[in-house]
Backbone as a chain_set.jsonl record, in Angstrom:
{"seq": "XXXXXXXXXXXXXXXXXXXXXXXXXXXXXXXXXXXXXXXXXXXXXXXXXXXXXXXXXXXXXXXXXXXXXXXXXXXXXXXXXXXXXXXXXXXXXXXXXXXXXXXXXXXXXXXXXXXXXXXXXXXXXXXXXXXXXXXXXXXXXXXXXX", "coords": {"N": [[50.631, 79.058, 107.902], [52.653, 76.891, 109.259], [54.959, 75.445, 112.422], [57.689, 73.416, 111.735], [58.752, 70.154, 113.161], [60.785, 70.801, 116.109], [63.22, 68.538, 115.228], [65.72, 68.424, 115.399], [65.949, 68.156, 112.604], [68.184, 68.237, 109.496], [68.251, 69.99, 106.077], [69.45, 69.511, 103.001], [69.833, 72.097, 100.433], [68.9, 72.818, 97.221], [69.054, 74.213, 94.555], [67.242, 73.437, 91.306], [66.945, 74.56, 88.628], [63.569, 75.793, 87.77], [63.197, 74.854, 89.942], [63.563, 74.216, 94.137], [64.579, 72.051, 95.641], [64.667, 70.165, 98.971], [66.534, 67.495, 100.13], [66.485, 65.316, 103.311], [69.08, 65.83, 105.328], [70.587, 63.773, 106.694], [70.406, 61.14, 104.816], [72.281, 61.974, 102.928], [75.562, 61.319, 102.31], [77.642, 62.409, 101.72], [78.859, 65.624, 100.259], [80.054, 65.882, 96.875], [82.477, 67.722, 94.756], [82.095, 67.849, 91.354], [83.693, 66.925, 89.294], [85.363, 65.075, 87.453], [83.241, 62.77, 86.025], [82.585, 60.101, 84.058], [80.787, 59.745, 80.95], [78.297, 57.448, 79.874], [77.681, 55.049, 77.36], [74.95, 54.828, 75.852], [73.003, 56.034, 77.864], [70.553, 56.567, 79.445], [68.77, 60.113, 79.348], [69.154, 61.759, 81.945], [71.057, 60.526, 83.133], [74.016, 61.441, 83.939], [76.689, 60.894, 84.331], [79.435, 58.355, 85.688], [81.184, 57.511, 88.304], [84.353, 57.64, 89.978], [84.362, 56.527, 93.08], [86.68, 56.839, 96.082], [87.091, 53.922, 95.429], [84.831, 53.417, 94.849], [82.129, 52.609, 92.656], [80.312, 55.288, 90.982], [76.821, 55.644, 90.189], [76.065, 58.855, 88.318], [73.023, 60.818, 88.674], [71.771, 63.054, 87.078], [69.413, 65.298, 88.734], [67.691, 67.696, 88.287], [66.685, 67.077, 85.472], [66.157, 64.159, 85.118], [63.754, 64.525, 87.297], [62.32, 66.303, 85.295], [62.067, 68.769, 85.517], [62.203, 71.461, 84.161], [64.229, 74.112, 82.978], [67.415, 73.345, 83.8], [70.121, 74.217, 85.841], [73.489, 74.327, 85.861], [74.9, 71.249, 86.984], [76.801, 70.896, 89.304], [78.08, 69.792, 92.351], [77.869, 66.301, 93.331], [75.786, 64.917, 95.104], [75.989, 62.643, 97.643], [74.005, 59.593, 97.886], [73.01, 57.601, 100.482], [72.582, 54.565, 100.906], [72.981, 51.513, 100.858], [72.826, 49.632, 99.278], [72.673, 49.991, 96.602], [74.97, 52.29, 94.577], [74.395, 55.259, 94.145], [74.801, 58.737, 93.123], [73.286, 61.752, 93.061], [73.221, 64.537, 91.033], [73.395, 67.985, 91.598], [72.961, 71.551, 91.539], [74.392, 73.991, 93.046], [74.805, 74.185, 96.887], [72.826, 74.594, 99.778], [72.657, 74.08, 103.543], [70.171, 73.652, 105.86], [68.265, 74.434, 108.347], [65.948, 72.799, 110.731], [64.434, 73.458, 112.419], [64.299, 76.273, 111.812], [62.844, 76.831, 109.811], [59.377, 76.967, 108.18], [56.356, 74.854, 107.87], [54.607, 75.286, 105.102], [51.373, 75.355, 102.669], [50.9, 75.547, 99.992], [51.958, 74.422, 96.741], [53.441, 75.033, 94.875], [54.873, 74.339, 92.38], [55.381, 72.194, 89.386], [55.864, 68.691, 89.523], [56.004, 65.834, 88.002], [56.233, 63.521, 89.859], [54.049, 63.981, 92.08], [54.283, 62.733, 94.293], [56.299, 62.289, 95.579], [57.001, 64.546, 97.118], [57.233, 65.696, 100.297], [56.887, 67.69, 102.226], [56.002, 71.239, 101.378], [58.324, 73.618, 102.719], [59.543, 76.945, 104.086], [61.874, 79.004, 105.08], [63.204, 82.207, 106.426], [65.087, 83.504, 104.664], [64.591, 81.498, 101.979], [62.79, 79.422, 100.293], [61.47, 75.889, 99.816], [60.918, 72.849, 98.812], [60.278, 69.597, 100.264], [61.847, 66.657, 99.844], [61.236, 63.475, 99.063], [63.589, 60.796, 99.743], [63.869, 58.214, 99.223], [62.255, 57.554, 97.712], [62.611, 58.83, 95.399], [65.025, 57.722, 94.663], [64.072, 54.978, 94.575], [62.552, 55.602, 92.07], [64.6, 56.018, 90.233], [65.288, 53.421, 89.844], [63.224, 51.678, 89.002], [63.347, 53.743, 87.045], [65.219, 52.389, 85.192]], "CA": [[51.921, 78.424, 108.055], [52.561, 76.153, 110.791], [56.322, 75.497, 112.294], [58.061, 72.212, 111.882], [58.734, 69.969, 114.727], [62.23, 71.085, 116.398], [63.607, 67.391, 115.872], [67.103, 68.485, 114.599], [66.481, 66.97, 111.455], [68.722, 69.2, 108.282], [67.861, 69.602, 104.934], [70.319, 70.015, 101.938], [68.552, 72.468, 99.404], [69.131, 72.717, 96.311], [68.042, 74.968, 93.163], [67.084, 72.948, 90.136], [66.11, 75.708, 87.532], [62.659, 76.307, 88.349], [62.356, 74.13, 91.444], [64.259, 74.307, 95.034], [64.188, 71.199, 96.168], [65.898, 69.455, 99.555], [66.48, 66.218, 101.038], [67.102, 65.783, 104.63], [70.935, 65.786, 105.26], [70.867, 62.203, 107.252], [70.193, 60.417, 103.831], [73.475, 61.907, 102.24], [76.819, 60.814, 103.185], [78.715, 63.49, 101.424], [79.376, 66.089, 98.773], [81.306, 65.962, 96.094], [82.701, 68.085, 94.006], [81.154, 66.704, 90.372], [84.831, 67.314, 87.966], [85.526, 64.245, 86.71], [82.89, 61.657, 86.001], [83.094, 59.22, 82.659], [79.928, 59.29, 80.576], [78.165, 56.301, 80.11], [77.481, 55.377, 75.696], [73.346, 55.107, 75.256], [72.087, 55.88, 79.097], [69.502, 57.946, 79.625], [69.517, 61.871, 79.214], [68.763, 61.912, 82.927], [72.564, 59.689, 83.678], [75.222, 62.469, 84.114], [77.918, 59.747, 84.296], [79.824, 57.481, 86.538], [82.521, 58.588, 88.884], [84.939, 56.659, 90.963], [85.083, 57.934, 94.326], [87.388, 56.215, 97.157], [87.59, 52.895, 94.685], [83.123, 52.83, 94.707], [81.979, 53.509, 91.422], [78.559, 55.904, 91.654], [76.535, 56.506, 89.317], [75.749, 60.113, 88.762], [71.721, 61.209, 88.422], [71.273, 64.892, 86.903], [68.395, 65.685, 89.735], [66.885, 68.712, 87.115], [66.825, 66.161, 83.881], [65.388, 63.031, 85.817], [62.479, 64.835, 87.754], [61.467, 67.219, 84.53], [61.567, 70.642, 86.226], [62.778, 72.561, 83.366], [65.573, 74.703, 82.608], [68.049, 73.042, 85.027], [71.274, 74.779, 86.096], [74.839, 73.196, 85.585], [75.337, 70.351, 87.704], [78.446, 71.412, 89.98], [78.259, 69.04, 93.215], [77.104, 65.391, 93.413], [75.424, 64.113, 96.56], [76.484, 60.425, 97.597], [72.869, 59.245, 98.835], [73.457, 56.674, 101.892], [71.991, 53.7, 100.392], [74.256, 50.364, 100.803], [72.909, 48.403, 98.233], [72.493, 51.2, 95.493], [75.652, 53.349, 94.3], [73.975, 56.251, 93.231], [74.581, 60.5, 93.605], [72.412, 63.184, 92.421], [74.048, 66.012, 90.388], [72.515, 69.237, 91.243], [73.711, 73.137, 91.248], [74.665, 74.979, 94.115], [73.636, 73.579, 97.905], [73.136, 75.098, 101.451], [72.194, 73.597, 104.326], [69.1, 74.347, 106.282], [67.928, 73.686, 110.047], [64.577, 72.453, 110.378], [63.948, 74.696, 113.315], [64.535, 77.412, 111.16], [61.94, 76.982, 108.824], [57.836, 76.508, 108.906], [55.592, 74.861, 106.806], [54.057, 76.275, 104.17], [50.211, 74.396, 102.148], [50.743, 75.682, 99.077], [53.164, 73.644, 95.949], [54.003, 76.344, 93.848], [55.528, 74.014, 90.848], [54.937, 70.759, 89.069], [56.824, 67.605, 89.625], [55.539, 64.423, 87.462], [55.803, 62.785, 90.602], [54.35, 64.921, 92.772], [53.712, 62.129, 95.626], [57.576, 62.128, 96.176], [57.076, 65.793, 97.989], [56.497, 65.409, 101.17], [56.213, 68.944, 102.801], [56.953, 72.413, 101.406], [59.315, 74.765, 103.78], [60.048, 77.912, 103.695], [62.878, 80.355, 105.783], [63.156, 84.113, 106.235], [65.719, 83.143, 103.178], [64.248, 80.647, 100.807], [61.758, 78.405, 100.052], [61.993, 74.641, 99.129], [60.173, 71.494, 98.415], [61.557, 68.699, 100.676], [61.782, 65.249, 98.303], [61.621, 61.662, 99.771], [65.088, 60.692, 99.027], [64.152, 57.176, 98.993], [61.029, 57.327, 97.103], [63.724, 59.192, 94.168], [66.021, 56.083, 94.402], [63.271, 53.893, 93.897], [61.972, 55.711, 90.797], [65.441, 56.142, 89.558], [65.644, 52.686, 89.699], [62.394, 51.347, 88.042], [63.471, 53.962, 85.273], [66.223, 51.754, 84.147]], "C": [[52.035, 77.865, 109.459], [54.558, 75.611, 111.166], [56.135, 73.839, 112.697], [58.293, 71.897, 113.428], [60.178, 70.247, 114.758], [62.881, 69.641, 117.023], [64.96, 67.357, 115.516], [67.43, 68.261, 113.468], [67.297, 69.07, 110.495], [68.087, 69.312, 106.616], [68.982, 70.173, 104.164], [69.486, 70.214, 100.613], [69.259, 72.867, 98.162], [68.486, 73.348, 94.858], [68.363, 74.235, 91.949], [66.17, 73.315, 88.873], [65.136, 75.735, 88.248], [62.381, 75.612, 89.553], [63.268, 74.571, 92.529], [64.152, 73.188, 95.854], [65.281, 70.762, 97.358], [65.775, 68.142, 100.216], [66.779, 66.168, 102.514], [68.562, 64.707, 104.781], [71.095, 64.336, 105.671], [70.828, 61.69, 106.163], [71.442, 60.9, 102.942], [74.361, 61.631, 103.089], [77.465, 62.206, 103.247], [78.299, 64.595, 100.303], [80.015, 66.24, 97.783], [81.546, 66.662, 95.032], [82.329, 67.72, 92.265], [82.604, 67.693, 88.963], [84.662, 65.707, 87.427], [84.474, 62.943, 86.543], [83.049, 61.534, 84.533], [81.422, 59.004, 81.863], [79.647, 58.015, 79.619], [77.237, 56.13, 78.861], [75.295, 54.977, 76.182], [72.512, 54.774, 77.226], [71.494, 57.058, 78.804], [69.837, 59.103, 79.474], [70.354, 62.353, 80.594], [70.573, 60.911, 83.622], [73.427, 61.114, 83.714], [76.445, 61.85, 83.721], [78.047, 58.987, 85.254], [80.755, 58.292, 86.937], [82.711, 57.677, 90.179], [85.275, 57.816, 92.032], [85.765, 56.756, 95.733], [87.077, 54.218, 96.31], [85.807, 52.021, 94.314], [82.971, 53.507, 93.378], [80.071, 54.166, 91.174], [77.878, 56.218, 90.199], [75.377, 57.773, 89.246], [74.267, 60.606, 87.705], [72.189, 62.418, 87.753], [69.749, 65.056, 86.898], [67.292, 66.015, 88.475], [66.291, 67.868, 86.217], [65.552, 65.082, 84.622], [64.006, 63.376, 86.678], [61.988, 66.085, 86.791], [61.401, 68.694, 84.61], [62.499, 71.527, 85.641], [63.74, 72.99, 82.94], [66.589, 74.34, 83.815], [69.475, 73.867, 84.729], [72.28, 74.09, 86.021], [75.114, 72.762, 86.894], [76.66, 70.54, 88.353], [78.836, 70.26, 90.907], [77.64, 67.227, 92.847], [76.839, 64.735, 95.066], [74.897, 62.557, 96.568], [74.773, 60.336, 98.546], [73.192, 57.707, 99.862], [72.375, 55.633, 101.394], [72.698, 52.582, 99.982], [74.034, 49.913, 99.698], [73.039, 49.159, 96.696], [74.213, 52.176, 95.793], [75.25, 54.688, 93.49], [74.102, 57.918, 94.329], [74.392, 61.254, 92.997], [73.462, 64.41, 92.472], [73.524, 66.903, 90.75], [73.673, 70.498, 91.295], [74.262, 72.914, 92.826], [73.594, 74.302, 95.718], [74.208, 74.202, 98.912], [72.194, 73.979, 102.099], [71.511, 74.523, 105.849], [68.73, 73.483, 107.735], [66.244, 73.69, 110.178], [63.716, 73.193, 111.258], [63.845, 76.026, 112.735], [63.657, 77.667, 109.87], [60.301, 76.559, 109.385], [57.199, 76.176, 107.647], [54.351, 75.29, 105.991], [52.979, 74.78, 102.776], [50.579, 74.417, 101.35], [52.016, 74.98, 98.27], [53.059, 74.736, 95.215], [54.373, 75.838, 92.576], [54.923, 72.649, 91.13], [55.415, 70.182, 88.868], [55.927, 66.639, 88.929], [55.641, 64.022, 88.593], [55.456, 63.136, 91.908], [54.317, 64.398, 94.539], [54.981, 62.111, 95.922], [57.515, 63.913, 96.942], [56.724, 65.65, 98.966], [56.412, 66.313, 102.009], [56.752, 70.021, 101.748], [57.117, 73.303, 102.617], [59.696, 76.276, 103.457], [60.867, 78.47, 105.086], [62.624, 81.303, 105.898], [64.221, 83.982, 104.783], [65.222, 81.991, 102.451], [62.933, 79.668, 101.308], [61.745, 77.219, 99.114], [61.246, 73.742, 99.342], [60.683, 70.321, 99.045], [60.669, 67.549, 100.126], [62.223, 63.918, 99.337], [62.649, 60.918, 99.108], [64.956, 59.09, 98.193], [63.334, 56.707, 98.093], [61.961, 58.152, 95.389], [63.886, 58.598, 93.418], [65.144, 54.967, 93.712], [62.931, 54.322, 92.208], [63.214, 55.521, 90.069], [66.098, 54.549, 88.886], [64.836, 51.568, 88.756], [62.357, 52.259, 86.541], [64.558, 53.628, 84.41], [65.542, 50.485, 83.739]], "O": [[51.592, 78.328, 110.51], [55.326, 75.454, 110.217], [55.309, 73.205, 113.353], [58.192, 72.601, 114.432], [60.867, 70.047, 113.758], [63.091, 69.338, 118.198], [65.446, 66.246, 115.304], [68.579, 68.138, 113.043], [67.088, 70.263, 110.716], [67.386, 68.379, 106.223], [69.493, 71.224, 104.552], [68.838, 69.416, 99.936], [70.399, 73.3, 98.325], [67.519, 72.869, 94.267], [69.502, 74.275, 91.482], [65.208, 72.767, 88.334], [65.373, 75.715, 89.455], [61.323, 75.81, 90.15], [64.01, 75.451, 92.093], [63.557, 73.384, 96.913], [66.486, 70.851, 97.123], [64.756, 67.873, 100.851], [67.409, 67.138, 102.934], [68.89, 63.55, 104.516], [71.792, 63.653, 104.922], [72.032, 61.436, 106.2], [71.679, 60.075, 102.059], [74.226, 61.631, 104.313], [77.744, 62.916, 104.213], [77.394, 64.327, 99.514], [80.866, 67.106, 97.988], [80.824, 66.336, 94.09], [82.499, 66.505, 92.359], [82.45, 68.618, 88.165], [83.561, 65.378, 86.987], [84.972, 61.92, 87.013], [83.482, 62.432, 83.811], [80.825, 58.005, 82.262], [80.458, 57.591, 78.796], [76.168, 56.739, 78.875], [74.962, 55.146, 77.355], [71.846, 53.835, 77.662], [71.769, 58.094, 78.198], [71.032, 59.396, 79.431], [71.438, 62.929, 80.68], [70.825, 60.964, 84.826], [72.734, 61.911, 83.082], [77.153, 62.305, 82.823], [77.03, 58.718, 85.893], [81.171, 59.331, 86.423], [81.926, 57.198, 90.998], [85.821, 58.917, 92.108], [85.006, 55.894, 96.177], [86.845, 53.364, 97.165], [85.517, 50.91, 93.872], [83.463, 54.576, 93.019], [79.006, 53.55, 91.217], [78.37, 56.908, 89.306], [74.276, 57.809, 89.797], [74.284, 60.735, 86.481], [73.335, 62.707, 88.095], [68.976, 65.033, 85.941], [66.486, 65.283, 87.901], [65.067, 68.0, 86.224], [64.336, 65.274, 84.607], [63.166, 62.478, 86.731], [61.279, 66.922, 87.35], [60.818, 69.528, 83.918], [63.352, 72.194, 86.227], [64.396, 72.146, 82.329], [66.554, 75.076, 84.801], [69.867, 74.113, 83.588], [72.005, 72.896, 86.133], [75.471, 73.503, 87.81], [77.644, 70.239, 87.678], [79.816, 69.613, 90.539], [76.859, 67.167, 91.897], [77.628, 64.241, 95.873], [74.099, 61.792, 96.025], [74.519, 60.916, 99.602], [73.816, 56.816, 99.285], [71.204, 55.986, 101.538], [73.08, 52.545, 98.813], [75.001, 49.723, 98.961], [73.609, 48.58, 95.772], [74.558, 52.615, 96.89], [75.73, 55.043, 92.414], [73.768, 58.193, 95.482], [75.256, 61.654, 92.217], [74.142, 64.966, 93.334], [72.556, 66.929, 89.99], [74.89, 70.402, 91.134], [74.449, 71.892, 93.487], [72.391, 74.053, 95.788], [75.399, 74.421, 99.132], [71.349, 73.259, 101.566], [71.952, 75.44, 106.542], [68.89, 72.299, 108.033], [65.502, 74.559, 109.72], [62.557, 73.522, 111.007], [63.204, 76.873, 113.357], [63.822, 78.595, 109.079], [59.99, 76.064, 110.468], [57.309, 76.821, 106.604], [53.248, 75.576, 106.457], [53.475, 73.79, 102.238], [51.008, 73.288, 101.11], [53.07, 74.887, 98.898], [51.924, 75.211, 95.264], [54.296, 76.6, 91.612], [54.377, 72.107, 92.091], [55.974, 70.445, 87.803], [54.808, 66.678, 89.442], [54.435, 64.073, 88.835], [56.174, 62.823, 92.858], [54.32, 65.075, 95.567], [54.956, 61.753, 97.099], [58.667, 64.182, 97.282], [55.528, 65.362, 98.923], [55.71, 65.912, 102.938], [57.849, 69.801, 101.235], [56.201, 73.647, 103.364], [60.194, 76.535, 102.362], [60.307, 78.267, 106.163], [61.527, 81.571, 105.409], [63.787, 84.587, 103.803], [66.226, 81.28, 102.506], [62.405, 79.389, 102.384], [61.941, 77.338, 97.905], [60.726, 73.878, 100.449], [61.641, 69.843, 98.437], [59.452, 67.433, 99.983], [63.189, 63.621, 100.041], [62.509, 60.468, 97.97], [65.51, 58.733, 97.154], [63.507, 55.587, 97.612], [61.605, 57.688, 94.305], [63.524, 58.485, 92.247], [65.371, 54.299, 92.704], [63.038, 53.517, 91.283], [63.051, 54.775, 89.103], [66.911, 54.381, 87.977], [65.397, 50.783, 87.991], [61.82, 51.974, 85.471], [64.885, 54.163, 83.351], [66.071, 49.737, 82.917]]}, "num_chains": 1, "name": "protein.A"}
């Protein structure tokens, strides 16, 4: 195990049934609570819905569904990804936020992502261990799978 560099960056992690995956925090705007979005008639499994937030209308990924990794957990939050031209925010469970100083990296992948070139280190803590995901390399797929 070798320790990250102490460049301040964050990560927001995230358990998606069998995976733990996080992005780093600069690439979201926000969180949002995930009550009311409007589902959307013959989209993908992998769509969650739409959901108007401050008069933008987003539409909402379900993370788990769209990258394959199994038994996913109920979608609670959605995270607004910071991406002007794209309205899109990933559904996932339950999220903390992690300091990059506070973790070290770790060789081994432990699970299997169909795309597994969107991983671009695993991390681990004295509390958890997580997969950090190229937010933008996501977006893109999410976007060649419409």
């Amino acid at each position: 195990m070798e320790p990250t560099p102490d460049d301040g960056r964050r990560f927001l992690v995230s358990d998606l049934g069998i995976a733990r995956l996080g992005f780093d925090l600069a690439r979201i705007t926000e969180v949002l609570p995930l009550t009311h979005t409007a589902r959307v008639p013959w989209a993908p499994a992998w769509v969650h819905g739409v959901l108007n937030h401050q008069g933008r209308l987003l539409t909402v990924v379900d993370l788990a569904r769209f990258l394959e990794v199994g038994d996913p957990r109920p979608a609670r939050v959605a995270a607004v990804v910071d991406q002007p031209s794209l309205n899109v925010a990933l559904a996932v469970g339950t999220v903390a936020i992690v300091e990059a100083r506070n973790a070290v990296r770790v060789t081994e992948l432990k699970y299997y992502l169909p795309q597994s070139d969107w991983v671009v280190e695993a991390l681990s803590t004295p509390d958890l261990n997580f997969h950090h995901l190229d937010v933008d390399r996501v977006v893109r797929g999410i976007v060649e799978a419409f």
